[in-house]
C-alpha positions as CSV (number, residue, x, y, z in Angstrom):
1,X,60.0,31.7,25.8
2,X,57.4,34.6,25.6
3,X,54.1,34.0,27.9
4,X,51.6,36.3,26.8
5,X,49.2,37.6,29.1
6,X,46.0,35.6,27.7
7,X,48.0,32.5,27.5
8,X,49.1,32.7,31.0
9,X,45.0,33.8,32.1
10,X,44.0,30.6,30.1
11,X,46.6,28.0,31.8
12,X,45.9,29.1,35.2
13,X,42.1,29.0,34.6
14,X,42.3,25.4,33.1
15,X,44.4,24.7,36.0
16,X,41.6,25.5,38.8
17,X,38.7,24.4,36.3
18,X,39.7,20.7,36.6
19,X,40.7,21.4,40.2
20,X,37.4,22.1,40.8
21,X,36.0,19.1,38.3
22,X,38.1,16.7,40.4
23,X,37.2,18.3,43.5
24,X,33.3,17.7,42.5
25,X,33.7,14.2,41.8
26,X,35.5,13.5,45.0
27,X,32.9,15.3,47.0
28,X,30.1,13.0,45.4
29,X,32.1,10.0,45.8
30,X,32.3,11.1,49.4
31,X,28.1,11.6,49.9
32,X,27.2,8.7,47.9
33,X,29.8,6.1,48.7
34,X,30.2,4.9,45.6
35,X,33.6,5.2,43.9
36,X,31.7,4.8,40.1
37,X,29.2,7.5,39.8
38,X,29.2,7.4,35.7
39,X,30.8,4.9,33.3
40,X,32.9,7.3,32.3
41,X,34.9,7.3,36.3
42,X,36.6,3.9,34.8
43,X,34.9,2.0,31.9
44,X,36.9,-1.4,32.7
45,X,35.6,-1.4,36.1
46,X,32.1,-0.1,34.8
47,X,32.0,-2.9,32.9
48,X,32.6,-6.0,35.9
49,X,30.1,-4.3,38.3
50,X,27.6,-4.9,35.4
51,X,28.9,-8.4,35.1
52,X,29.1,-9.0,38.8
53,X,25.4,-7.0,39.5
54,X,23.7,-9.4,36.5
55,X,25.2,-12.3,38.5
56,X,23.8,-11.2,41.7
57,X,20.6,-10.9,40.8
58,X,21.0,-14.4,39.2
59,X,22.2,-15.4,42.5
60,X,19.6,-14.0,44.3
61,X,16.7,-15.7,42.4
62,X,18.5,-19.6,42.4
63,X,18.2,-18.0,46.4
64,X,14.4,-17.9,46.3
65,X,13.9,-20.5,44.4
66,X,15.5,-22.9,46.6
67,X,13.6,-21.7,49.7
68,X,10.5,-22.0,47.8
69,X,11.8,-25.5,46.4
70,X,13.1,-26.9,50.1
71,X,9.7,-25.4,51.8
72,X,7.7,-27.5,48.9
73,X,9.8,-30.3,49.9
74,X,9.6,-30.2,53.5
75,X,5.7,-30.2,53.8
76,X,5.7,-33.3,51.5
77,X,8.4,-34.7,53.5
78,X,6.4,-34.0,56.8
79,X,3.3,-35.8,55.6
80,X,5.0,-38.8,53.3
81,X,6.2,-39.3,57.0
82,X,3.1,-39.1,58.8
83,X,1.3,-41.7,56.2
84,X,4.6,-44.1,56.5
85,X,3.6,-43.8,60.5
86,X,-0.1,-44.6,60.4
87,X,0.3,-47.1,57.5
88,X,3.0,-48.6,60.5
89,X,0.1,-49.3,62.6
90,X,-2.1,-50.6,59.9
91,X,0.8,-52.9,59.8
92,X,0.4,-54.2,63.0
93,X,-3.6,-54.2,62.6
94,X,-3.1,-56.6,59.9
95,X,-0.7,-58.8,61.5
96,X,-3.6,-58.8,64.6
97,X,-6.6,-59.6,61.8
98,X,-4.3,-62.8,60.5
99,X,-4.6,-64.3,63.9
100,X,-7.6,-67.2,63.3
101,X,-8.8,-67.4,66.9
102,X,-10.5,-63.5,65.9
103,X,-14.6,-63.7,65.8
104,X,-16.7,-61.8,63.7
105,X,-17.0,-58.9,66.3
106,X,-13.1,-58.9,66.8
107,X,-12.7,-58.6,63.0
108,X,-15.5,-55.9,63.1
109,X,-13.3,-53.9,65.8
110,X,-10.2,-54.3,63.8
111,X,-12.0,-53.2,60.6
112,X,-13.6,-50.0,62.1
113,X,-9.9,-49.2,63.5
114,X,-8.9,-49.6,59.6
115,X,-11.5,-47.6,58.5
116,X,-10.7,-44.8,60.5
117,X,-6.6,-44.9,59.7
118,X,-7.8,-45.4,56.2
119,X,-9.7,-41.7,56.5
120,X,-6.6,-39.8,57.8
121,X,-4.8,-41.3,54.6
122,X,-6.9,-39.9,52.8
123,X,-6.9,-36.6,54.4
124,X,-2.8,-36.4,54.5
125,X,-3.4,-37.7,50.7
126,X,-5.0,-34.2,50.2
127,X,-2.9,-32.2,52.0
128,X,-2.7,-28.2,50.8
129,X,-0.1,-26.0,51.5
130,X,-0.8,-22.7,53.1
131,X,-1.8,-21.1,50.1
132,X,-4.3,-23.8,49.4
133,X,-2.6,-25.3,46.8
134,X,-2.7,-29.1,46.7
135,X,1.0,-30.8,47.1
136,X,-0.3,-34.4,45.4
137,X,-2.3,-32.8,42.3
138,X,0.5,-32.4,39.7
139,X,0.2,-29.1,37.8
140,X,-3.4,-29.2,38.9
141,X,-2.9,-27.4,42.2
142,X,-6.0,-26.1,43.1
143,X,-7.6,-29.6,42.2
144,X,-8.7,-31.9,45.2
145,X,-6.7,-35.0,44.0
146,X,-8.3,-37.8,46.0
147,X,-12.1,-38.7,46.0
148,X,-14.2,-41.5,47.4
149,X,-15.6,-43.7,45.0
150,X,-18.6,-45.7,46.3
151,X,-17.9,-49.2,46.2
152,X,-14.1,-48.5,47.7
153,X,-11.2,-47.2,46.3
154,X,-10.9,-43.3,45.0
155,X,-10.7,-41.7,41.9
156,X,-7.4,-39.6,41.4
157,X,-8.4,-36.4,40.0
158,X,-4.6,-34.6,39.5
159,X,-2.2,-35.4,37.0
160,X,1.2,-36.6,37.1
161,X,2.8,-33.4,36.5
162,X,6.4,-32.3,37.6
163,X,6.9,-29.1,38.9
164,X,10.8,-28.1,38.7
165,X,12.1,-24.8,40.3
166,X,15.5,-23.9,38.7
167,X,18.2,-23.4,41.3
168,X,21.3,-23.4,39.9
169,X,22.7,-22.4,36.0
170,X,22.6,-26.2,35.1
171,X,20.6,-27.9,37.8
172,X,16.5,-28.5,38.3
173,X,14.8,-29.9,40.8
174,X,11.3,-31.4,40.9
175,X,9.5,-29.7,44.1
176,X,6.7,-32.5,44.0
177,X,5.5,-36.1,43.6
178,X,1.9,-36.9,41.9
179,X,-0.5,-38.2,44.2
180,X,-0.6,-41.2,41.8
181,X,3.1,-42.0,41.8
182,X,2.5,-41.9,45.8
183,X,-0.7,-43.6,46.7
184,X,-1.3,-45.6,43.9
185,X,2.1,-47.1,42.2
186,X,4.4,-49.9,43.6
187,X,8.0,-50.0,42.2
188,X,8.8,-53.5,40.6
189,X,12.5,-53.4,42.5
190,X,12.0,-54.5,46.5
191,X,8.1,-55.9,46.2
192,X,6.8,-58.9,46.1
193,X,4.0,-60.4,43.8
194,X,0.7,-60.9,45.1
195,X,-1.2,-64.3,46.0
196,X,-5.0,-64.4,45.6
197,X,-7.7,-66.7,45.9
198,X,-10.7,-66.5,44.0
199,X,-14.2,-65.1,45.7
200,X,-15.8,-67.4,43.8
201,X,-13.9,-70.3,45.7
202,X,-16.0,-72.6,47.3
203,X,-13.4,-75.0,49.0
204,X,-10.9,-74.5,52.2
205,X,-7.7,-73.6,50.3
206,X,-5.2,-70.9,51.0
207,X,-2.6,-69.8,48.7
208,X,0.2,-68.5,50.9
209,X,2.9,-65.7,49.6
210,X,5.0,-66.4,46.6
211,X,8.8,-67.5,47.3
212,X,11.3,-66.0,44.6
213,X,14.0,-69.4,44.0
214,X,15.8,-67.3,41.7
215,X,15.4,-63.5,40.9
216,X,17.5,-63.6,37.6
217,X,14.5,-65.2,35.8
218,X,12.3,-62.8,33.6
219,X,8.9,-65.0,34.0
220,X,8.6,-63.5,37.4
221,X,7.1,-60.8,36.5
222,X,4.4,-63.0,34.6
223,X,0.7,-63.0,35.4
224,X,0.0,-67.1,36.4
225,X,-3.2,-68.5,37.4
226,X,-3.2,-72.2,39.3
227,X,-6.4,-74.2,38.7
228,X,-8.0,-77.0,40.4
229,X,-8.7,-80.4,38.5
230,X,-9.7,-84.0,39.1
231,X,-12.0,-85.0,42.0
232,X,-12.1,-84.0,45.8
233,X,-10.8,-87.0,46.7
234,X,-7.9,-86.8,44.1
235,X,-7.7,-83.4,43.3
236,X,-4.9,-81.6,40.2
237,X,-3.6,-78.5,39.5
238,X,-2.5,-77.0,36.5
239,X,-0.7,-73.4,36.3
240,X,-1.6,-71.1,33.4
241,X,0.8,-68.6,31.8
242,X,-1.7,-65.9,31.3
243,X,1.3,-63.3,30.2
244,X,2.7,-64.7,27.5
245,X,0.6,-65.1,23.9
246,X,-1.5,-67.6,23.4
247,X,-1.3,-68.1,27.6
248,X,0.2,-71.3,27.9
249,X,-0.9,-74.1,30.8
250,X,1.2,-76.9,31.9
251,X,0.0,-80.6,32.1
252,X,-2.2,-81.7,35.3
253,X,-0.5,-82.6,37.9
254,X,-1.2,-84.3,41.1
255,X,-2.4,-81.5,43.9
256,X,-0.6,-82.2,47.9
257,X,-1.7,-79.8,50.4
258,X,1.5,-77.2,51.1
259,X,3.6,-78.7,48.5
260,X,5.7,-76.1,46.3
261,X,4.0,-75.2,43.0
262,X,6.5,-74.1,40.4
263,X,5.0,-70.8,38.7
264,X,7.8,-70.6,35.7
265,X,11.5,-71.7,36.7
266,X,11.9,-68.8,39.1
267,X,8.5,-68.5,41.8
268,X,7.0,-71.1,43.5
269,X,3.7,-70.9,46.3
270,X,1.9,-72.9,48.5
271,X,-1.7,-73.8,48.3
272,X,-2.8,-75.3,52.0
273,X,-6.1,-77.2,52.8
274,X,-8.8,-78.6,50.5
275,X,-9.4,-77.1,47.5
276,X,-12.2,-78.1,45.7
277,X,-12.2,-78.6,41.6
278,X,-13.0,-75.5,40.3
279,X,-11.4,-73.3,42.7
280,X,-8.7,-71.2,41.1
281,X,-5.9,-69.0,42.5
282,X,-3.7,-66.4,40.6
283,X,0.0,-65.0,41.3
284,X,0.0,-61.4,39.5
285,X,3.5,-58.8,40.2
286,X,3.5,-56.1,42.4
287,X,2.7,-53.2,39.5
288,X,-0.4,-54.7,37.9
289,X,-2.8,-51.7,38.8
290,X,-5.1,-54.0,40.5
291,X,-2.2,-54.4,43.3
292,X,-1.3,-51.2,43.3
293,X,-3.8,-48.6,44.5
294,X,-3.5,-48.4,48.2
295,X,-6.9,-47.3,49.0
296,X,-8.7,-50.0,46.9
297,X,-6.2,-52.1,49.1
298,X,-7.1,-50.7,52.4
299,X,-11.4,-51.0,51.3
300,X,-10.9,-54.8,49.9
301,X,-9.2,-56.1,53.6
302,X,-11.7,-53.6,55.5
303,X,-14.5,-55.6,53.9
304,X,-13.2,-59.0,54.2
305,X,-13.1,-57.9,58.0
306,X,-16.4,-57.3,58.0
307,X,-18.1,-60.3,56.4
308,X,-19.0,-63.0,58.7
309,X,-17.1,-66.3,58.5
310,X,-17.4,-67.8,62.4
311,X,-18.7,-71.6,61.6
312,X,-17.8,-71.7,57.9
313,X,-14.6,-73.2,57.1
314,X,-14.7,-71.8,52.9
315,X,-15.7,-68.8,54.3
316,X,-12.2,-68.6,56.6
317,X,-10.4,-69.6,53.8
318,X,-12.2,-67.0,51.6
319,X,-11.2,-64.5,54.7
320,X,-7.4,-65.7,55.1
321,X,-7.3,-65.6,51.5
322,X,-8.2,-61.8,51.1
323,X,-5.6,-61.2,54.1
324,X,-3.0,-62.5,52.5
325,X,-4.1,-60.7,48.8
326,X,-4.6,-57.1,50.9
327,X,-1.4,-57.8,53.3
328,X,0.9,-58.2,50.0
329,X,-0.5,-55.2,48.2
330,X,0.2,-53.1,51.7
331,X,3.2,-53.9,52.0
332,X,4.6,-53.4,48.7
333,X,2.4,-50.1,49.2
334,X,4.5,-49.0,52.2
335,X,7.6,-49.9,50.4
336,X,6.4,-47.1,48.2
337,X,6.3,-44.7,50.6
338,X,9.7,-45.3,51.9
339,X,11.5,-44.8,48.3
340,X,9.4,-41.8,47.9
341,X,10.6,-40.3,51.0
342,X,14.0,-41.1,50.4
343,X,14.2,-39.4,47.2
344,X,12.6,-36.3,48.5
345,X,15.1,-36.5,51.5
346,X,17.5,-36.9,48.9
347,X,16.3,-33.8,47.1
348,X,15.9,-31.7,50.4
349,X,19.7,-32.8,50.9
350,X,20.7,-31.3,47.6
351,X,18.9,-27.9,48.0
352,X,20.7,-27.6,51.6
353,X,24.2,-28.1,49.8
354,X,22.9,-26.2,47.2
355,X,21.8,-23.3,49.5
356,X,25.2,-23.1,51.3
357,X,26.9,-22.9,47.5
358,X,24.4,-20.1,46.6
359,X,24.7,-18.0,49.6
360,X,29.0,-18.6,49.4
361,X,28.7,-17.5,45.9
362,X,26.4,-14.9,46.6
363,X,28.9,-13.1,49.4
364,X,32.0,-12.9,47.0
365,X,30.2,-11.6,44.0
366,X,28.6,-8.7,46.7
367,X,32.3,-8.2,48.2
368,X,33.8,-8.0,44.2
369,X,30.7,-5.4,43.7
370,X,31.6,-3.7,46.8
371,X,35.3,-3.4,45.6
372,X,34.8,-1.9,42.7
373,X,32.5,0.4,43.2
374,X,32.6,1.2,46.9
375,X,34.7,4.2,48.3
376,X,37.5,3.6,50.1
377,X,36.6,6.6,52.7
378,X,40.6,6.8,54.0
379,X,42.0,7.3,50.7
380,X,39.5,9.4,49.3
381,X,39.1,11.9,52.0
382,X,42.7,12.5,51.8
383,X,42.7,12.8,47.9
384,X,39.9,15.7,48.4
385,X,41.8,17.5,50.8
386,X,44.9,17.3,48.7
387,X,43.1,18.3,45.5
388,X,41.2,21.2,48.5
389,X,44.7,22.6,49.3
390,X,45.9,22.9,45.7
391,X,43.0,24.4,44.6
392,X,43.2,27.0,47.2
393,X,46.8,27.4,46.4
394,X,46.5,28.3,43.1
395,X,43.4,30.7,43.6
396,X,45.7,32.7,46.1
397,X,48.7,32.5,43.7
398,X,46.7,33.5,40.5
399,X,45.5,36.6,42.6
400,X,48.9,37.6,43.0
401,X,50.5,37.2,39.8
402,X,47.1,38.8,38.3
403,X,48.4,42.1,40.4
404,X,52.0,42.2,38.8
405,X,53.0,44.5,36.4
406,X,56.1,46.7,34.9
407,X,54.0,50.1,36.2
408,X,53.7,48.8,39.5
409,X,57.1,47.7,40.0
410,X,58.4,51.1,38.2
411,X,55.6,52.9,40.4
412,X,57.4,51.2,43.9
């Protein structure tokens, strides 16, 4: 076959063109370390490192949200703690306040000791994070939630908003818990209803704690009220059904100092000493607002502390009365407290595993990246010497044929 002279000019300038196009992609593959410089280098592989880089950056965010989340977390971890400690020490205050040998003063001591673990409450119930946002508020961060409100208790100022930090495809996690769901809610599984006696009372009777006979019955949550009939020196009782509509009250029935007093077919209580007619006592559950609030709590037992009652026997009664009421409504208040921090220990445990996941999942879709677009140095350096050497080759062979002719060789 006939090569003409442009033909053969043309091949061998094609030849070294793409020589030196392949040599020029090598070299910058080589400086930038990365094997895809364009799309065009390999569209298929293009294509996954957009896939993988999208799921990075996914990867990376579920990252910072969990460390923001588990930070969140921690701080109200750290504090629900430090309120389960000092509300441990009320505890043991309380228990101390129950013992009737006390005087006035020794009530007054014990009083001021609660008043003063009652303020640090408070101050852990507004605790702010370091940006100043408030962790009990809700969505209102920047909100102080807790107040005094004169005459005892507080007024809760947040809201009971969520706040969930997304940190996985599927999976949210509420970073807080409303100051109201905290300090001022009781859970109606693991608490106990709440004995009372009326202020108003004006004989020696104490209503002791309610006894659950049998848990299965649904009248246990009702709202009863026990009132005293007949004459001091043959007093009755009758126990009102205050939940149910019209309330319903049973029959009078012959009052005895300690004996059981069925409230429904499932809760019974005590009343001890000497009521006198008139005198009423109530049995309310564990979630009826009233019980609930563990600042009103700490303020009603703080000022039953302080009022006098040495030399009155209603008044000691009155006393013991609003120590049992307050002692209940603690109680089930700290009970609170512990299934709040185990569901945000719960929570914390989740983000930990979930961290470990993240970070895992985060390394093989970097090392997938890295494969596919990364230069491997070894096998690249000795493509671009190879592709150097032919290059070269052909430059120094086109010089030479470019030199031969038929004159030249006639001319020799």
């Amino acid at each position: 076959m006939r090569i003409s002279t442009s033909q053969f000019y043309n091949q061998n300038v094609q030849t070294m063109g793409n020589q030196e196009s392949q040599l020029n992609q090598l070299y910058q593959q080589l400086s930038s370390g990365q094997a895809l410089t364009t799309p065009g280098d390999n569209p298929l592989a293009a294509a996954q490192a957009v896939q993988l880089t999208m799921s990075t950056a996914t990867l990376t965010q579920y990252t910072a949200n969990q460390n923001s989340a588990l930070s969140s977390l921690q701080l109200e971890d750290k504090t629900i703690g430090t309120v389960a400690n000092v509300m441990t020490t009320i505890s043991s205050l309380l228990t101390q306040a129950g013992d009737g040998t006390l005087s006035d003063a020794n009530r007054a001591s014990i009083a001021q000791s609660l008043q003063g673990y009652r303020s640090q409450l408070l101050t852990l119930a507004n605790t702010s994070d370091g940006a100043g946002n408030y962790i009990f508020s809700g969505f209102q961060t920047t909100t102080q939630p807790f107040v005094n409100v004169t005459g005892g208790g507080v007024n809760y100022l947040g809201d009971n908003g969520q706040r969930l930090a997304q940190v996985a495809d599927t999976r949210q996690i509420t970073t807080n818990d409303s100051g109201a769901s905290v300090f001022m809610t009781v859970p109606s599984i693991g608490t106990s209803p709440v004995s009372a006696g009326a202020a108003t009372n004006t004989g020696t009777g104490t209503i002791g704690r309610a006894t659950i006979t049998n848990p299965a019955v649904a009248t246990n949550s009702h709202n009863y009220t026990v009132t005293i009939g007949g004459t001091a020196a043959a007093p009755t009782y009758t126990v009102t059904d205050n939940t149910v509509a019209p309330p319903t009250t049973t029959p009078p029935a012959a009052f005895s100092s300690a004996s059981p007093i069925a409230l429904g077919a499932g809760m019974s209580a005590t009343i001890s000493g000497a009521p006198n007619p008139g005198d009423t006592f109530s049995v309310t559950p564990s979630t009826t607002p009233a019980n609930s609030s563990l600042f009103s709590t700490l303020d009603s037992i703080i000022s039953a502390l302080n009022t006098p009652a040495d030399g009155n026997p209603a008044a000691k009664a009155t006393l013991q009365n609003a120590l049992t009421t307050g002692t209940s409504r603690f109680q089930n208040s700290l009970t609170n407290i512990t299934v709040v921090q185990a569901s945000v220990g719960g929570r914390e445990q989740e983000l930990q595993a979930l961290q470990t996941t993240t970070n895992n999942n985060s390394l093989q879709a970097q090392n997938n990246l890295s494969n596919l677009t990364s230069v491997d140095m070894v096998s690249t350096i000795s493509q671009f010497e190879l592709t150097q050497n032919a290059l070269q080759a052909a430059q120094k062979s086109f010089v030479q044929i470019q030199s031969m002719s038929l004159f030249q060789y006639i001319s020799s």
